[in-house]
N, C-alpha and C positions, 0 to 999 in steps of 0.2 A: 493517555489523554492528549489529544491536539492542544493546542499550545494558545491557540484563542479558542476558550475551552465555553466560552460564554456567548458566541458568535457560533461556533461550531462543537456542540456537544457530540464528539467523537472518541469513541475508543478503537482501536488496531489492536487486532492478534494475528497470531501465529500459530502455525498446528501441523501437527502431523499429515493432517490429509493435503499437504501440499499447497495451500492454499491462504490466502493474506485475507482477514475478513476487517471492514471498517464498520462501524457501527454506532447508530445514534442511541447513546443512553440514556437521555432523556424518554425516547416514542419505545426505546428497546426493542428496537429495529434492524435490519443489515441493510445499509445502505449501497455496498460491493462487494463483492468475492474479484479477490487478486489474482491472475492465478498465471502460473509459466515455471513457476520451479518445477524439479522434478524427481524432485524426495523431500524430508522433510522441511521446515519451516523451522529455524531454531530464535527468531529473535525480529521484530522490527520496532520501527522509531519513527514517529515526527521528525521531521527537521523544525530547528528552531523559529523559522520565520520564511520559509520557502515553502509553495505547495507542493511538499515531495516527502516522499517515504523511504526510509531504505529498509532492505533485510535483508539473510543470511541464512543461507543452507546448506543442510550436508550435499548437496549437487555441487557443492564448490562452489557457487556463485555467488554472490551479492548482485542485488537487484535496486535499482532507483527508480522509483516511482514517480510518474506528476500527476498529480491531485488536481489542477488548474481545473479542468472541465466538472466535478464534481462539486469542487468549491462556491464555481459561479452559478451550478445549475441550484445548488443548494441555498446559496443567499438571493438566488432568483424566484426559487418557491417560497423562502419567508419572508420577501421582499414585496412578492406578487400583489396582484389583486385582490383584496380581501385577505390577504396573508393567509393564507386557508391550507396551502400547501397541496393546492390542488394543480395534477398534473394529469389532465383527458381521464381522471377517475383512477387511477394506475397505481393511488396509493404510494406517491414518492415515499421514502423511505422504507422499503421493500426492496426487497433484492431484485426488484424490475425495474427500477429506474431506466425508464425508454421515455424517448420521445414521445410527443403528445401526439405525432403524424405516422408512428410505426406502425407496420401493418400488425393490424390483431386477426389471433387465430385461436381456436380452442374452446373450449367450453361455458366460458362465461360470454357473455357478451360482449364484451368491452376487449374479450383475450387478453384480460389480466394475470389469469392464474396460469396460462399456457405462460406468459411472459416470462412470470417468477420465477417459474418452474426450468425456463430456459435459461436466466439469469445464475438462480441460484446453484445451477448445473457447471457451468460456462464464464458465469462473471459478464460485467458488461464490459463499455468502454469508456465507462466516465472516468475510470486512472489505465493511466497505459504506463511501457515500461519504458523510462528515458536511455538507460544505461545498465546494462550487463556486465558485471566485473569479472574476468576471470584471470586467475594467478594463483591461488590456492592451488596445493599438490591434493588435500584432505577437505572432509568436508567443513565448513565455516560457521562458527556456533553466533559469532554476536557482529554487530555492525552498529557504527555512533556515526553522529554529523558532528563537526566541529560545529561550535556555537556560535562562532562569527566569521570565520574561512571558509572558502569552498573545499572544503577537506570532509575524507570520511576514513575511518580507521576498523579494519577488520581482522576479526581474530580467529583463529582453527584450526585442527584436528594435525595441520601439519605442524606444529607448536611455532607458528609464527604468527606475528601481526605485522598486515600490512596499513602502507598508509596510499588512498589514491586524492587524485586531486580532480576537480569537476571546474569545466566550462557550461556555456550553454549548449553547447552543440556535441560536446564528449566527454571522455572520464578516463583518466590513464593513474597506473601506477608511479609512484615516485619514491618508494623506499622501502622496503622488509625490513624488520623490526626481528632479531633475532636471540634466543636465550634461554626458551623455556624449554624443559627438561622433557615435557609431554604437553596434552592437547591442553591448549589455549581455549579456557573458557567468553572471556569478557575484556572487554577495553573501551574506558572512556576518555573522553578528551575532560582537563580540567576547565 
C-alpha cells in the first residue's frame, strides 16, 4: 500500500511476467505497468515519503522508480474540475493513462482501447526508471528503503546483502553485507 494510502489508494506488485504493476484499489484499476526488468520481479516497495519505488530481480538488478509524474497527474484528476477524474474520456485510471492531446488511433473513437491496449502491453511513462543497481553476482530476491536515509538494502541468490546509498542525481554501492550460508531471501532496515 503507498504510504498516503488516503490521498493515493495504491497497491504495487510484482510478478513473474517481468513487470511492476501499480494499482488503484479503490476504482480496481492499473494505473501502470513498470516495466525494464528482464526476468522475474521478486519483490517491490514504496519508499516512505519519496515519490519512488524500489524492486528486485533475479536479472540482478534493483531498480528505482519515480512516481513524481503519476503522482501529480493523479491529484491533478482528483483535484480537477468537477473532480470527475476526467481525462479527454481516456478513462484515467486505466492502463492508458495519456495525455488528453495524444494522438488517438484505433477503434473506438476517442482511441481509448488501442491506447490501453498499448499501455497495458508497453507500460507508459508516468514512472520512469531513476536508478539501476547492479553488483549482485545472483539474482536479487528483496529490496527496502531506509525509512529516513537515503539508503536502500538488497538481498540475493548470491547470499549477500548489499547496502547502496542514493542522491538525486545517482546511486552507488557502499558496503556488502556478508555471512549467509546460501541464498539471501529478505532484509529490512529497523
Amino acid at each position: 500500500f503507498h504510504p498516503n494510502a488516503a490521498q493515493f489508494p495504491w497497491i504495487l506488485s510484482a510478478s513473474d511476467d517481468q513487470t511492476l504493476r501499480l494499482w488503484d484499489f479503490q476504482k480496481r484499476t492499473c494505473l501502470s505497468v513498470l516495466t525494464g526488468h528482464n526476468h522475474y520481479v521478486m519483490c517491490a516497495a514504496f519508499h516512505p515519503s519519496d515519490d519512488l519505488i524500489v524492486s528486485a530481480s533475479l536479472d540482478q538488478t534493483v531498480r528505482v522508480w519515480d512516481t513524481t509524474v503519476l503522482r501529480k497527474k493523479q491529484a491533478g484528476v482528483m483535484d480537477g474540475p468537477g473532480g470527475s477524474g476526467g481525462m479527454g474520456g481516456l478513462g484515467v485510471g486505466g492502463p492508458g493513462n495519456v495525455a488528453p492531446d495524444a494522438p488517438a488511433s484505433g477503434s473506438s473513437p476517442d482511441g481509448s482501447r488501442t491506447l490501453n491496449v498499448q499501455a497495458e502491453l508497453f507500460g507508459t511513462n508516468d514512472v520512469i526508471v531513476k536508478y539501476v543497481l547492479e553488483g549482485h553476482d545472483r539474482g536479487v530476491n528483496w529490496a527496502s528503503f531506509h525509512p529516513t536515509l537515503p539508503l536502500l538494502a538488497s538481498a540475493a541468490d548470491d547470499r549477500q546483502v548489499k547496502l547502496w546509498r542514493m542522491s538525486e542525481t545517482k546511486a552507488w554501492e557502499v558496503d556488502t553485507l556478508r555471512g549467509h550460508a546460501n541464498n539471501v531471501s529478505c532484509c529490512l532496515f529497523h
